[in-house]
NUNUMAR-663640 format. One record per residue (C-alpha): residue number from 1; residue in one letter; z, x, y. Coordinates in Angstrom, 1 decimal, decimal comma. Example, Ala and Ser with C-alpha at 12.3 -4.5 7.8 and 13.67 -1.06 7.14 Angstrom:
// residues 2
+-----+---------+--------+--------+--------+
: num : residuo :     pz :     px :     py :
+-----+---------+--------+--------+--------+
:   1 :       A :    7,8 :   12,3 :   -4,5 :
:   2 :       S :    7,1 :   13,7 :   -1,1 :
+-----+---------+--------+--------+--------+
//
This chain:
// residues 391
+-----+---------+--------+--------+--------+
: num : residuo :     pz :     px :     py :
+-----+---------+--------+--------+--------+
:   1 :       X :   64,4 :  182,2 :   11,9 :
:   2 :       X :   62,7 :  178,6 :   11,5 :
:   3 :       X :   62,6 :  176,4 :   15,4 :
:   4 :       X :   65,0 :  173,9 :   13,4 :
:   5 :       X :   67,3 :  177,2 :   12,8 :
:   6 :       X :   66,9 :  178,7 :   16,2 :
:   7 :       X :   67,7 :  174,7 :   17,3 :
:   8 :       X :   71,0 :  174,9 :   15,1 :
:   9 :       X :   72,1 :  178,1 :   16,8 :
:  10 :       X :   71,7 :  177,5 :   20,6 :
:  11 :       X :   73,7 :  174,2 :   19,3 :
:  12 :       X :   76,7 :  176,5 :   18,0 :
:  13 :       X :   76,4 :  178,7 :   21,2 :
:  14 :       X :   77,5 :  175,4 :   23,3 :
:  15 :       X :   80,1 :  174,6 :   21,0 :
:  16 :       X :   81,7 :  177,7 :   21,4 :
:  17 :       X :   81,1 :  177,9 :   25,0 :
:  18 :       X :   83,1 :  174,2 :   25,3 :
:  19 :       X :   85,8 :  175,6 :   22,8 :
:  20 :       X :   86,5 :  178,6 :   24,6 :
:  21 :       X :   86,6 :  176,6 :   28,0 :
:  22 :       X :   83,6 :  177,5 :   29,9 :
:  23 :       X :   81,8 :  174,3 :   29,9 :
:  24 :       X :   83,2 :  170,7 :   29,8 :
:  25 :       X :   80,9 :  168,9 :   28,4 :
:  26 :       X :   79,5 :  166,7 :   25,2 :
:  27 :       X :   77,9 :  169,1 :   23,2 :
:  28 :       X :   74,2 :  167,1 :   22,1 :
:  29 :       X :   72,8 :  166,5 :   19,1 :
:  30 :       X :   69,4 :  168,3 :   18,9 :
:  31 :       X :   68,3 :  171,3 :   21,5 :
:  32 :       X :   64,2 :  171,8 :   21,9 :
:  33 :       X :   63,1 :  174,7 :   21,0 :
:  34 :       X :   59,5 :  175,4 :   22,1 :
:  35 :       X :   56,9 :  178,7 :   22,6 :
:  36 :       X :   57,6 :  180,1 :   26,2 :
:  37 :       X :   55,4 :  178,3 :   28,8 :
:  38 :       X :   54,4 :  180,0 :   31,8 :
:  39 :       X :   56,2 :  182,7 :   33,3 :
:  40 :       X :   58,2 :  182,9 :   30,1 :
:  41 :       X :   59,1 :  185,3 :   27,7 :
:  42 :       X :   60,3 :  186,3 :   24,2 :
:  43 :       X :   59,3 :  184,2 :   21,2 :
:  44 :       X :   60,7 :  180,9 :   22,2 :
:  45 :       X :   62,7 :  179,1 :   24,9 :
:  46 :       X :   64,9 :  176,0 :   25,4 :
:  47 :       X :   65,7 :  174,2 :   28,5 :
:  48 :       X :   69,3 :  173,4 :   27,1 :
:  49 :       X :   71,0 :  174,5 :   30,5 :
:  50 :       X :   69,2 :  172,0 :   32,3 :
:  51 :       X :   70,0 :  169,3 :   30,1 :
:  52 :       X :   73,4 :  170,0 :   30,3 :
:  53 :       X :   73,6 :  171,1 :   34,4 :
:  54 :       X :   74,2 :  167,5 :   35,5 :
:  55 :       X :   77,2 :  166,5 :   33,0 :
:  56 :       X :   78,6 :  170,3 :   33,4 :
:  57 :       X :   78,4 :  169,5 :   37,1 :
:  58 :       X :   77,1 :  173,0 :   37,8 :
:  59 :       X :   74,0 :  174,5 :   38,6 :
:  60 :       X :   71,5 :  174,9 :   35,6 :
:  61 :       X :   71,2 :  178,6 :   35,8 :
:  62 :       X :   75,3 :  179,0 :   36,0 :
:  63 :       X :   74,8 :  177,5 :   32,7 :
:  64 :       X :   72,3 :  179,6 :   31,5 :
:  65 :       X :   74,5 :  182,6 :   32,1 :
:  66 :       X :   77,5 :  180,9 :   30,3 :
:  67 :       X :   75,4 :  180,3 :   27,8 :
:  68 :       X :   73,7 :  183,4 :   27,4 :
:  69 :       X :   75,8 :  185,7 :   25,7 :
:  70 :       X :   77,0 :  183,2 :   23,2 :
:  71 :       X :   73,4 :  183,3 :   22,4 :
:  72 :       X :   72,9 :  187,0 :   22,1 :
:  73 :       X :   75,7 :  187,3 :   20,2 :
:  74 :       X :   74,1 :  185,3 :   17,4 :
:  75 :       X :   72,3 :  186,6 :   13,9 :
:  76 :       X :   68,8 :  186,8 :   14,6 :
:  77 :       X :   68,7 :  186,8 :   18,0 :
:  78 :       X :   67,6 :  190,1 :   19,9 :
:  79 :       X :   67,7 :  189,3 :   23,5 :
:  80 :       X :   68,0 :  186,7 :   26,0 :
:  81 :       X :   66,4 :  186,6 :   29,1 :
:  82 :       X :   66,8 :  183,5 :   32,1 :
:  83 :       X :   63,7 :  182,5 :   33,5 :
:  84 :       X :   62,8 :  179,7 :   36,5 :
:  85 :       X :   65,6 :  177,3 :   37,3 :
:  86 :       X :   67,7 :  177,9 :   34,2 :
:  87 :       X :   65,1 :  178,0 :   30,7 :
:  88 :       X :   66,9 :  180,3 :   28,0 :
:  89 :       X :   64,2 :  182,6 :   26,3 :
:  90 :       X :   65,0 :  183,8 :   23,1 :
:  91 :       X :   63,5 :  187,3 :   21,0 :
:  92 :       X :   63,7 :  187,1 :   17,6 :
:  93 :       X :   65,3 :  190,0 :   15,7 :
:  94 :       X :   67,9 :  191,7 :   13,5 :
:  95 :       X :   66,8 :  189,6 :   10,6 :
:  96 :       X :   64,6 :  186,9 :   11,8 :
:  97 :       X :   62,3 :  187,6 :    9,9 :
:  98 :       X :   63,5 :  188,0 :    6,3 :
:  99 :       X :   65,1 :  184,3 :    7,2 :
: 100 :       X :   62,3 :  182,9 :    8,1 :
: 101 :       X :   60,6 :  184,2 :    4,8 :
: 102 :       X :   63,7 :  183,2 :    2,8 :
: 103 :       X :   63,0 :  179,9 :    4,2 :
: 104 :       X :   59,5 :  179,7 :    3,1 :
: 105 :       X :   59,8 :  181,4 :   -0,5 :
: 106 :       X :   62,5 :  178,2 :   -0,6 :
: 107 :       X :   60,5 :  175,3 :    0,6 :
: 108 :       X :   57,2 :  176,8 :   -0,6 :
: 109 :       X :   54,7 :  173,7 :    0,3 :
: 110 :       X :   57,0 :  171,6 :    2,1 :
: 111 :       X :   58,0 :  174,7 :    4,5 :
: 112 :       X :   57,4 :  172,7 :    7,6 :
: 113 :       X :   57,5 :  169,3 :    6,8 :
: 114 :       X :   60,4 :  167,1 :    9,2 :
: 115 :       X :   61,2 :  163,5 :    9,9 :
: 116 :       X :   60,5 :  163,0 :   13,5 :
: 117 :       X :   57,9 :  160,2 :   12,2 :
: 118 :       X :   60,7 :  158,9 :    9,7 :
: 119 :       X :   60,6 :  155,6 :    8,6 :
: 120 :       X :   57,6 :  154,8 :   10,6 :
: 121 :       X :   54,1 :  153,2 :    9,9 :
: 122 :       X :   51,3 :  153,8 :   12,0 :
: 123 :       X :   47,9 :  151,7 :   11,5 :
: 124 :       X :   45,0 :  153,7 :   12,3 :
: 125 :       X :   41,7 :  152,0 :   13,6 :
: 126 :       X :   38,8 :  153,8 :   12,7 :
: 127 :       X :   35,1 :  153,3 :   13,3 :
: 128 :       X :   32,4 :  153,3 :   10,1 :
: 129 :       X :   32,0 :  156,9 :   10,6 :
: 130 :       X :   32,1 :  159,9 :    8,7 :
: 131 :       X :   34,1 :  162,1 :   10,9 :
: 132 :       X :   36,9 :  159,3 :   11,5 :
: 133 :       X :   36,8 :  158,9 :    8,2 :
: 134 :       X :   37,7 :  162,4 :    7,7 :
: 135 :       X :   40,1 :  162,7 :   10,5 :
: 136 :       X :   42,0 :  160,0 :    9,3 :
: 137 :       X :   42,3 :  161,2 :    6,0 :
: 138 :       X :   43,8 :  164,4 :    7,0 :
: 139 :       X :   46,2 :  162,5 :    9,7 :
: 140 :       X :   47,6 :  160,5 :    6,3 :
: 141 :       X :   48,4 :  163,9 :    5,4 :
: 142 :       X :   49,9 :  165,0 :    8,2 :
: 143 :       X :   51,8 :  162,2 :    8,8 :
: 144 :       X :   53,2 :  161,8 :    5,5 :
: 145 :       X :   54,4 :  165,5 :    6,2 :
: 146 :       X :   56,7 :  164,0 :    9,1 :
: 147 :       X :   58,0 :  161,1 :    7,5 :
: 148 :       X :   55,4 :  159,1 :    8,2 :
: 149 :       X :   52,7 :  156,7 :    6,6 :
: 150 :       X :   50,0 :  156,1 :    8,2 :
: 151 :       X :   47,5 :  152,8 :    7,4 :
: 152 :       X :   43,9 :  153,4 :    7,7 :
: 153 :       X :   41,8 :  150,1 :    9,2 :
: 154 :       X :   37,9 :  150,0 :    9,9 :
: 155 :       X :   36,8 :  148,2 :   13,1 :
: 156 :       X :   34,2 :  145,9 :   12,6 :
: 157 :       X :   30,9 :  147,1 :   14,2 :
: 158 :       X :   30,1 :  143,7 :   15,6 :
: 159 :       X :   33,4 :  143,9 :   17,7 :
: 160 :       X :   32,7 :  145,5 :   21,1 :
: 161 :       X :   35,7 :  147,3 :   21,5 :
: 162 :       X :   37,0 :  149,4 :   24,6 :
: 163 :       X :   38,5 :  152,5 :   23,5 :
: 164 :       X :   42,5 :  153,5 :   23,8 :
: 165 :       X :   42,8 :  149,7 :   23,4 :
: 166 :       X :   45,7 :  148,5 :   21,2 :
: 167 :       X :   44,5 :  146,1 :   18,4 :
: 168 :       X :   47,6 :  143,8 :   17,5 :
: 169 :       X :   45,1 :  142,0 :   15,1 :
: 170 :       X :   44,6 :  145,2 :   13,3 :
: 171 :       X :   47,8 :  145,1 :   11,6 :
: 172 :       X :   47,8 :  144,0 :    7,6 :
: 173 :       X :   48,5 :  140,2 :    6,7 :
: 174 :       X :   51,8 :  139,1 :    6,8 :
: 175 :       X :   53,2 :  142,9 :    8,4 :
: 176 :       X :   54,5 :  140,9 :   11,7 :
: 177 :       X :   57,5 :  138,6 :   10,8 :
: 178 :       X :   58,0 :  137,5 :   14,1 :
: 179 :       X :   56,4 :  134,6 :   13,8 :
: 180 :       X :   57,7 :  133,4 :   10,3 :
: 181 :       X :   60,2 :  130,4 :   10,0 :
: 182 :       X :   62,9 :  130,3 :    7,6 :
: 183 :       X :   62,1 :  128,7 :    4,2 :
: 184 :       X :   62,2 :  125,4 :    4,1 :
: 185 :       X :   61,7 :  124,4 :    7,7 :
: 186 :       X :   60,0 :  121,4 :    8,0 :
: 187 :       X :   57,6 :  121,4 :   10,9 :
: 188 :       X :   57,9 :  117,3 :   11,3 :
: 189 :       X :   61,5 :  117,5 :   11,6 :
: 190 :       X :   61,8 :  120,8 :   14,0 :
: 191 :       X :   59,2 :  119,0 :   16,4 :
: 192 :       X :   61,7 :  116,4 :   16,7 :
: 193 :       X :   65,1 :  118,0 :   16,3 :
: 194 :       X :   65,8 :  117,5 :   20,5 :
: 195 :       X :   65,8 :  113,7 :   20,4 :
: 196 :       X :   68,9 :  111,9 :   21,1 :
: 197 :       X :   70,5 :  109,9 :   18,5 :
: 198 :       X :   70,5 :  106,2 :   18,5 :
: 199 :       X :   73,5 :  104,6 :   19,9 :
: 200 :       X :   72,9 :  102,4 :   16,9 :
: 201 :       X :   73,6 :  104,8 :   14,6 :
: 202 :       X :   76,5 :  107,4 :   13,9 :
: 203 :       X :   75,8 :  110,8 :   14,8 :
: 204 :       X :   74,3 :  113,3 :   12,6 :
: 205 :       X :   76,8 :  116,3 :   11,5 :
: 206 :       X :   74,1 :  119,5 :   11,0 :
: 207 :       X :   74,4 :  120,6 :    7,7 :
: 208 :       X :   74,8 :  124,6 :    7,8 :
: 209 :       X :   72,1 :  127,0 :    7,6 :
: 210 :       X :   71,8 :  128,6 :    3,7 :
: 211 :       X :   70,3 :  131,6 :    5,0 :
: 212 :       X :   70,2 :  133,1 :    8,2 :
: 213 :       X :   67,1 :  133,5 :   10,6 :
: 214 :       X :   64,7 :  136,3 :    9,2 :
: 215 :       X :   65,5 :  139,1 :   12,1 :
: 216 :       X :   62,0 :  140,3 :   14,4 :
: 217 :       X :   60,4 :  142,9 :   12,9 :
: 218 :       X :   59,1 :  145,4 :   16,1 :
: 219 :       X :   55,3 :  145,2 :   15,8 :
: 220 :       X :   53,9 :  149,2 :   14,9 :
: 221 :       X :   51,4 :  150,7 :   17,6 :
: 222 :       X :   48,2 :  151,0 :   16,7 :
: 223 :       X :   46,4 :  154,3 :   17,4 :
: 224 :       X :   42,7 :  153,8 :   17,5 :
: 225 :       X :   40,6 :  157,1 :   17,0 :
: 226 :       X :   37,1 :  157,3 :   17,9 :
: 227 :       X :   36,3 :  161,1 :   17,8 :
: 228 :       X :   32,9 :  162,0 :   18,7 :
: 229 :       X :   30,3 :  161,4 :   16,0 :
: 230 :       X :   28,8 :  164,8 :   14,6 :
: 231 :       X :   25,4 :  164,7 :   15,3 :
: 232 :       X :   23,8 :  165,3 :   11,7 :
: 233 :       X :   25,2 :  164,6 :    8,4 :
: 234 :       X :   27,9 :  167,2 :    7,1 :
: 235 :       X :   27,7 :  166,9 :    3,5 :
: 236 :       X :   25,0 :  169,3 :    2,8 :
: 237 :       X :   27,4 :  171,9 :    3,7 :
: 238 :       X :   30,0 :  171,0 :    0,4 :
: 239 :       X :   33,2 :  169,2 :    0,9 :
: 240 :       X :   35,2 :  172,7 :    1,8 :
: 241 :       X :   32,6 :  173,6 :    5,1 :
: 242 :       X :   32,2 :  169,7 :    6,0 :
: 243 :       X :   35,7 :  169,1 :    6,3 :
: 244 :       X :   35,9 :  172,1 :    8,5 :
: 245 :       X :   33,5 :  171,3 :   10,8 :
: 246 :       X :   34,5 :  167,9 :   11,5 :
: 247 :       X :   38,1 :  169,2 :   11,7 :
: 248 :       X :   38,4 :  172,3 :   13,8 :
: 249 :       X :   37,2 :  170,8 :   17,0 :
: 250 :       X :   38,9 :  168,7 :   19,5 :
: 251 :       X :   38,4 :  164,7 :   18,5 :
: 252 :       X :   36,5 :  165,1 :   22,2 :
: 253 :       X :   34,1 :  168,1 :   21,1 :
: 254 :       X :   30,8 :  167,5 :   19,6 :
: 255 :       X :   31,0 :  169,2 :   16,4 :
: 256 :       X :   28,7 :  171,5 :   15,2 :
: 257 :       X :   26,9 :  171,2 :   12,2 :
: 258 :       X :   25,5 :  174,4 :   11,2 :
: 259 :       X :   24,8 :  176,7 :    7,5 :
: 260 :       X :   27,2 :  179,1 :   10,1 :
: 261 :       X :   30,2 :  177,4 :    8,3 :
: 262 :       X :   28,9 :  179,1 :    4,6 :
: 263 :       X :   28,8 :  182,6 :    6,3 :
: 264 :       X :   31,1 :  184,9 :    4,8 :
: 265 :       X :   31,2 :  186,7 :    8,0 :
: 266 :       X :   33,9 :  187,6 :   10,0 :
: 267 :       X :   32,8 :  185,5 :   13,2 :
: 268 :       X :   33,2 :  182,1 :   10,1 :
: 269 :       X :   36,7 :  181,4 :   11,0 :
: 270 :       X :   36,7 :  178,9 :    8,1 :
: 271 :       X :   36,0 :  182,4 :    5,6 :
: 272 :       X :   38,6 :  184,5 :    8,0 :
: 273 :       X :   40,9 :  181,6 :    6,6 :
: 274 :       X :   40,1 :  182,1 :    3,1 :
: 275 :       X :   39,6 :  185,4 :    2,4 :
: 276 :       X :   43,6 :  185,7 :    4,3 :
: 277 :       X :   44,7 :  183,6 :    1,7 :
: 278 :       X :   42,6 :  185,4 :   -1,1 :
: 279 :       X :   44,1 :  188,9 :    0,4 :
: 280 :       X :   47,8 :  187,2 :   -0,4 :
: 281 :       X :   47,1 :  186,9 :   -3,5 :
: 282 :       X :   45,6 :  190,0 :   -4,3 :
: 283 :       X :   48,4 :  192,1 :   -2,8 :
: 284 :       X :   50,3 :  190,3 :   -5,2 :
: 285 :       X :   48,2 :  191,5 :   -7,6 :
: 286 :       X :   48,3 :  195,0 :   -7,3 :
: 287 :       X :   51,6 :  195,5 :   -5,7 :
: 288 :       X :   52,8 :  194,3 :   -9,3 :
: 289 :       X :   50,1 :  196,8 :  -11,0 :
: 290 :       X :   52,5 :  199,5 :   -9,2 :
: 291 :       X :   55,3 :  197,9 :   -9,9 :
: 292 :       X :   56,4 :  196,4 :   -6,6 :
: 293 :       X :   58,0 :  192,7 :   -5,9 :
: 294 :       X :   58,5 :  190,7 :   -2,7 :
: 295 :       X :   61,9 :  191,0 :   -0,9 :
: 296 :       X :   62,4 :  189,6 :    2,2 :
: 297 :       X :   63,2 :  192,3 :    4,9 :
: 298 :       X :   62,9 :  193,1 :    8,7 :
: 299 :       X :   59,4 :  194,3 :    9,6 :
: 300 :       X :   59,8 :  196,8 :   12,7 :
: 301 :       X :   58,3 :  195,8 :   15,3 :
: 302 :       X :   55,8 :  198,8 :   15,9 :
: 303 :       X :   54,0 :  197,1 :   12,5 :
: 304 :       X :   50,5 :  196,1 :   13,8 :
: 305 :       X :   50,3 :  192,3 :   13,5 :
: 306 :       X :   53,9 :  191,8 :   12,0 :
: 307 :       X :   55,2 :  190,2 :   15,2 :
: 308 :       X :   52,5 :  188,0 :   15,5 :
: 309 :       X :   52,3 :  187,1 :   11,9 :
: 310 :       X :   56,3 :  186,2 :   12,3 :
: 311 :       X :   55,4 :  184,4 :   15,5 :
: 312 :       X :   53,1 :  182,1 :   13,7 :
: 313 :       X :   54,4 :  181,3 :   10,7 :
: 314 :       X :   57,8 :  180,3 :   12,7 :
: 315 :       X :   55,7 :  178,6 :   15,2 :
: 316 :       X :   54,0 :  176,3 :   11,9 :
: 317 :       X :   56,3 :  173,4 :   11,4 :
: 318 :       X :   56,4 :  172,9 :   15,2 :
: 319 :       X :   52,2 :  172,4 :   15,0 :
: 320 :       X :   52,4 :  170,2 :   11,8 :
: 321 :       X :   54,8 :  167,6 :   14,2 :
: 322 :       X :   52,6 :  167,8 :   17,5 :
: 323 :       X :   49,7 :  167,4 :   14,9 :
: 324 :       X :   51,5 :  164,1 :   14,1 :
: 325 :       X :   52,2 :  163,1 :   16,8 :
: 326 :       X :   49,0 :  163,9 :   18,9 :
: 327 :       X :   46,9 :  162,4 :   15,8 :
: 328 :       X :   45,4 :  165,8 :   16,2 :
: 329 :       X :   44,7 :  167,9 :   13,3 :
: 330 :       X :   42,7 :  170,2 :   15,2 :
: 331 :       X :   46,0 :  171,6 :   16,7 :
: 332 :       X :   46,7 :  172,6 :   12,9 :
: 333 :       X :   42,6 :  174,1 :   12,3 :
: 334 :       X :   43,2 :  176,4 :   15,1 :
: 335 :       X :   46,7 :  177,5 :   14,5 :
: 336 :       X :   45,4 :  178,5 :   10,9 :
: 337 :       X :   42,9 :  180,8 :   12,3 :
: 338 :       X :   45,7 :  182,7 :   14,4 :
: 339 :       X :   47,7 :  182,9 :   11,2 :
: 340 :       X :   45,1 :  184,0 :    9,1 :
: 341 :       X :   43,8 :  186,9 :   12,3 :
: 342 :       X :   48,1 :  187,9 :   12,1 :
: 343 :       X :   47,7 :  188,5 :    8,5 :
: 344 :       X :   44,4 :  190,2 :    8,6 :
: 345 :       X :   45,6 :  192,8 :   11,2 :
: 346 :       X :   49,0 :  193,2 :    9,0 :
: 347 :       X :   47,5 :  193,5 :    5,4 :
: 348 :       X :   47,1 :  197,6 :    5,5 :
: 349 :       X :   50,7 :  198,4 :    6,2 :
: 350 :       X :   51,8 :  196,3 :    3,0 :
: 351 :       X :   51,3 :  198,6 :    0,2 :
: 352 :       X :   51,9 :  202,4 :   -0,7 :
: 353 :       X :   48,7 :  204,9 :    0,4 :
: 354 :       X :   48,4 :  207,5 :   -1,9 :
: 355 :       X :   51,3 :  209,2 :   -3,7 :
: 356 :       X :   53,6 :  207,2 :   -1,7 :
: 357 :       X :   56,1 :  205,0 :   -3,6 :
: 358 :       X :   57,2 :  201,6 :   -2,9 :
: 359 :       X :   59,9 :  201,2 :   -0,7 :
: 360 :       X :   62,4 :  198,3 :    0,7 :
: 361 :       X :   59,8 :  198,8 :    3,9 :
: 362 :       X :   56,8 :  198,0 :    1,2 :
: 363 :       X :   58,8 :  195,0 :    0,1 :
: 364 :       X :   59,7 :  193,0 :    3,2 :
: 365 :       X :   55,9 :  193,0 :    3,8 :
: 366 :       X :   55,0 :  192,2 :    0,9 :
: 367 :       X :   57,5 :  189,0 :    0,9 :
: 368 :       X :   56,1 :  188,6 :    4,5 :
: 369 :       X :   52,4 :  188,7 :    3,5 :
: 370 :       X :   53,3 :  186,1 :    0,7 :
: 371 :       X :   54,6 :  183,6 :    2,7 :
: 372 :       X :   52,0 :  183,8 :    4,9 :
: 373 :       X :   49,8 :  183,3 :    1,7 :
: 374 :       X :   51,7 :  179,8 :    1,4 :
: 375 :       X :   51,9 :  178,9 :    4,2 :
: 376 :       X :   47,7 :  178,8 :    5,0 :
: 377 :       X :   47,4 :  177,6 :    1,4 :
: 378 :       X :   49,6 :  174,9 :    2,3 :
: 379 :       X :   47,9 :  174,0 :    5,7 :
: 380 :       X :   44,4 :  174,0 :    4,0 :
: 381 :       X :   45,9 :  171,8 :    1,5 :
: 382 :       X :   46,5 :  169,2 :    4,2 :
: 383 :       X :   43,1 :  169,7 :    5,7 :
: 384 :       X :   41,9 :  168,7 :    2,6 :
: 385 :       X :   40,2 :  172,3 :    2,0 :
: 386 :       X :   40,9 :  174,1 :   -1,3 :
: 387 :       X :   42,7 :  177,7 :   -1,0 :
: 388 :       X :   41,0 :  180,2 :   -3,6 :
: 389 :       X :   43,0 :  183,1 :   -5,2 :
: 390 :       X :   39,7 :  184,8 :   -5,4 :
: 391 :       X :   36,9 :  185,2 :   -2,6 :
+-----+---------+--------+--------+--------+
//
């Protein structure tokens, strides 16, 4: 089950809860659906009981436990547990999982993809400088992937800049319509336009307007992004490690330019990355060799790495938007690697061993291990890194 699912489902769960009587309220249009914070539980959590405490006129954990069995009732949903003043955490079960890779195996590359940035163009100022030049480039991705478009604009190096500044100058040529006039205005005549007539002559009857005023546009917000220079030149590493290191740390972090990044080692999470996606494919591979297709499937839980590889290929299209948002594609780098770590742990339970034939068991993995295959092929893809079949 997808966040967006999950959302849909708590959403149902107060509709029936204000059918049957127990709450009087408005139910809303979207519940947030977020990883447990602290002191939390399950796989996710929503603090729908305390958005709706004030308008129900009751206390936010009385409408936690109102809500609570609506929500364990639902497909896909295990448990329910009520944590701090009223947050709803949620366990994922009885066939989360095959939805969430029915979802994928639908979607395939645009598994993730939302509209929270619909609509919207962001400029981005950038310094001459190869690692905002990089970042920015992946953030066009990233953005378009939210419905989003993002304009990249240099600032000048002669402009002595403060940083988090705004730059309403940055903004392309003729972008703000504020200040246009209507066609055919005559600058002479609007300068004069409060005089009073002359009692001399008749007054003047306004002819009326052709067109109407052109409406204010609201002026985008400029992001500027100034993340710390690397302290060598990249490029010797190849596009595929260079992007990497400029990527995976934190806009704030010095990044580290080092022939580390070409190791295929296990301590290269860049290769740890790869070689997942690689492993995808080759299951695919020789699971047909014996015969053997995806199906999507519960994993039990005692699977090593199945939960976590469910957790964070659920947990993707909710790091693509904070990506977004943040300007921070870091956020998706490092959830890659946990991906890719969930995968590596699950790969040995996917296939017969020995004289053992495939099963429905075999299959769900299979279909799990797949979509995890698209789903780091399809964040690489964004980070500008290419995804091979073979490593």
């Amino acid at each position: 089950m997808t966040p967006v699912e999950l959302s849909r489902t708590v959403l149902r769960a107060v509709r029936r809860a204000v059918d049957e009587g127990e709450l009087s309220v408005v139910v809303p249009v979207r519940a947030v659906v977020t990883p447990p914070g602290p002191g939390g539980c399950g796989d996710y959590a929503t603090n729908i009981a305390l958005q709706l405490a004030r308008p129900a006129g009751r206390p936010a954990r009385q409408v936690a436990e109102i809500l609570r069995p609506h929500l364990t009732r639902s497909e896909g949903v295990a448990d329910v547990a009520i944590t701090g003043p009223g947050f709803l955490n949620i366990r994922l079960g009885g066939g989360a999982g095959a939805s969430l890779v029915r979802e994928i195996q639908r979607r395939r590359a645009a598994y993730g993809h939302g509209d929270v940035l619909a609509g919207q163009i962001v400029p981005l100022r950038i310094p001459y400088d190869i690692r905002a030049e990089v970042v920015a480039d992946t953030l066009v991705r990233i953005m378009a992937t939210q419905g989003g478009r993002a304009e990249v604009h240099h600032i000048h190096p002669s402009r002595a800049e403060p940083a988090d500044t705004e730059f309403p100058r940055a903004e392309p040529a003729a972008t703000d319509l504020s200040r246009a006039e209507p066609a055919g205005t005559d600058r002479s005549q609007a300068k004069t336009a409060g005089a009073q007539p002359s009692l001399a002559e008749p007054p003047r009857i306004k002819a009326p307007q052709a067109d109407p005023p052109i409406p204010r546009r609201p002026r985008p917000q400029t992001a500027t992004l100034r993340p710390t220079p690397a302290p060598e030149d990249p490029t010797p590493l190849g596009p595929d490690a260079a992007r990497w290191a400029l990527l995976h740390p934190a806009s704030h972090d010095r990044p580290r330019i080092s022939a580390d990044h070409l190791l295929q080692r296990e301590s290269n999470p860049l290769f740890r990355i790869r070689y997942a996606h690689a492993r995808t494919r080759a299951l695919t591979r020789n699971a047909a060799a014996l015969g053997c297709t995806g199906d999507p499937g519960d994993v039990p839980e005692d699977v090593p790495g199945g939960d976590e590889l469910v957790g964070a290929l659920a947990g993707y299209p909710a790091v693509l938007t904070q990506a977004a948002l943040h300007r921070a594609p870091d956020r998706l780098a490092r959830h890659l690697v946990t991906t890719a770590d969930a995968l590596l742990a699950f790969q040995h339970t996917v296939l017969p061993l020995g004289d053992e034939k495939p099963s429905a068991a075999h299959r769900a993995r299979l279909a799990l291990a797949e979509a995890a295959g698209t789903v780091l092929a399809g964040g690489l893809s964004l980070l500008g890194i290419s995804a091979p079949d073979y490593l």
